[in-house]
C-alpha positions as CSV (number, residue, x, y, z in Angstrom):
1,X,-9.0,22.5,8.3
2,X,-9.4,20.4,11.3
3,X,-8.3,16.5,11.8
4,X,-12.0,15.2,11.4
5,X,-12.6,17.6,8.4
6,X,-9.7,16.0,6.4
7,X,-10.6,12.5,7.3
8,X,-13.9,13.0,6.1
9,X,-13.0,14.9,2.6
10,X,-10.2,11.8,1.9
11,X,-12.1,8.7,3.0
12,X,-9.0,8.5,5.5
13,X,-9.7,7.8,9.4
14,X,-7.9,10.4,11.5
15,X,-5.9,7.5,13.0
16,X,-4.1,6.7,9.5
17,X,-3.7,10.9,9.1
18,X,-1.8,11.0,12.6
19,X,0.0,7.9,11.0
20,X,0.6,9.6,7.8
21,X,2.0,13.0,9.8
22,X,3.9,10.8,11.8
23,X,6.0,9.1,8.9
24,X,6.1,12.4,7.5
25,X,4.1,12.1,4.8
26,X,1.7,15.1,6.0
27,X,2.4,18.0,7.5
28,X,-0.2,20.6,10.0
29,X,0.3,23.0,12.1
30,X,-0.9,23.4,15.3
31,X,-3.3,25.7,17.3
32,X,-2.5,26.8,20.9
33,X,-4.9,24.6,22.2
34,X,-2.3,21.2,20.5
35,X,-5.6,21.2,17.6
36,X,-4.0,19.9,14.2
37,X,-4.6,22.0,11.3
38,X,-4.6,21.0,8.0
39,X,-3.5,23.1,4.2
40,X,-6.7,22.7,1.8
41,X,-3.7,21.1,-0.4
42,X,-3.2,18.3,2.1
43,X,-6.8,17.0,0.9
44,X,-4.6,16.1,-2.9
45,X,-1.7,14.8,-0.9
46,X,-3.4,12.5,1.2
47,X,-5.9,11.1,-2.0
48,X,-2.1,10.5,-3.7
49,X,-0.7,8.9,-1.0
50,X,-3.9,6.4,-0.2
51,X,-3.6,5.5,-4.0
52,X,0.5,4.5,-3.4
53,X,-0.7,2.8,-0.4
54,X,-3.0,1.1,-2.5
55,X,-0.4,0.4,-5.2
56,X,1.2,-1.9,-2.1
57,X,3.9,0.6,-1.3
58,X,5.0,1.1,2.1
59,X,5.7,4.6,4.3
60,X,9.3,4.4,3.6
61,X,9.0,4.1,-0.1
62,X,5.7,6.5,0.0
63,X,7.9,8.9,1.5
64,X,11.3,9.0,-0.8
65,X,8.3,9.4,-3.5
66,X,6.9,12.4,-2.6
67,X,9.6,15.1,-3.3
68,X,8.8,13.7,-7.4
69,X,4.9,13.9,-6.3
70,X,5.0,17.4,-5.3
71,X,6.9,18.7,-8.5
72,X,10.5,19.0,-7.3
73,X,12.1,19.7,-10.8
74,X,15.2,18.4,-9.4
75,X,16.7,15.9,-12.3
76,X,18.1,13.6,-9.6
77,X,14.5,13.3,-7.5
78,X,13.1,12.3,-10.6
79,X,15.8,9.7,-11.5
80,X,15.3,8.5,-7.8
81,X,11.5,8.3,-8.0
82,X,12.1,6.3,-11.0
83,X,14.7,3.7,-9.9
84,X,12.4,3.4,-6.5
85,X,9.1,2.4,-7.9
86,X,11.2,0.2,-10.6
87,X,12.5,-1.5,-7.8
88,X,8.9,-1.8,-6.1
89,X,6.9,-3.1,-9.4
90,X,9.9,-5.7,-9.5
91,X,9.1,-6.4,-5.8
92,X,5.2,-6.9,-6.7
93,X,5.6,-8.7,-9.4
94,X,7.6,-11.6,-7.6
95,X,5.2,-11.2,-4.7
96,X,2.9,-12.0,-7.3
97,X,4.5,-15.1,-8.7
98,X,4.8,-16.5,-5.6
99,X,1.2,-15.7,-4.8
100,X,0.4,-17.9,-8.1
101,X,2.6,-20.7,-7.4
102,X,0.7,-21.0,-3.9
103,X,-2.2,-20.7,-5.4
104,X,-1.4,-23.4,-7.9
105,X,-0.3,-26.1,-5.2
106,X,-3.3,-25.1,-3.3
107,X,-5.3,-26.0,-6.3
108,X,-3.8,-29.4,-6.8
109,X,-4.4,-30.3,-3.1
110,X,-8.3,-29.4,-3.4
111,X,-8.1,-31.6,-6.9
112,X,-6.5,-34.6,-4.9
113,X,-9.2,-34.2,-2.1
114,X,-12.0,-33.9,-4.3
115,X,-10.8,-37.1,-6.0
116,X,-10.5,-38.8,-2.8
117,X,-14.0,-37.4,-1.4
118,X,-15.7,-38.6,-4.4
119,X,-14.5,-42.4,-3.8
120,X,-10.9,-42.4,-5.4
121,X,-7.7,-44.3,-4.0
122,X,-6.9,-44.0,-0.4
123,X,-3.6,-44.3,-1.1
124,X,-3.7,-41.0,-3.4
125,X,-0.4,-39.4,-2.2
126,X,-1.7,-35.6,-0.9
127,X,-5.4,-37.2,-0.9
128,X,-6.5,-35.6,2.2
């Protein structure tokens, strides 16, 4: 299947496919006339890899994944695919911390202004 074909059956714009082939996360081959071409199994590949995009893994990590995604029944892929999105979910999860201690301070500030909109102390440290 073409380019357009693909990006259509995935949800997937062909600029993130030429991305995706690009990073090597995707293969085609191609016609004489440069045209990509696409395996009907790319369609499966390419739903998998939106979802670990989704997931908030990058190229890099997308890509030392994939061997364990397509089945390699290679012990040591398998204990790398392991450690790899261990090391990710730690990753996320102290992005996430961080995103709630921002959040926090951010609520405090909009408590302090509130109090100081509604007629409260001037001098309120972080009023504004």
């Amino acid at each position: 299947m073409r380019i357009g074909e693909l990006a259509r059956l995935t949800g997937v714009s062909a600029r993130s496919l030429r991305y995706y082939e690009q990073q090597g996360l995707v293969h085609s081959t191609r016609s004489a006339g440069g045209q990509r071409h696409y395996a009907a199994t790319e369609v499966a590949r390419v739903e998998m890899i939106r979802r670990l995009f989704d997931a908030g893994l990058g190229s890099k990590v997308i890509a030392q994944l994939l061997p364990c995604v397509d089945g390699d029944d290679d012990a040591d892929v398998a204990e790398e695919a392991y450690n790899t999105m261990v090391r990710e979910h730690d990753r996320l999860t102290a992005d996430i911390t961080r995103l709630i201690e921002t959040r926090d301070a951010l609520a405090a500030l909009i408590e302090a202004n509130t109090r100081y909109r509604l007629g409260g102390s001037q001098s309120d440290p972080g009023s504004c």
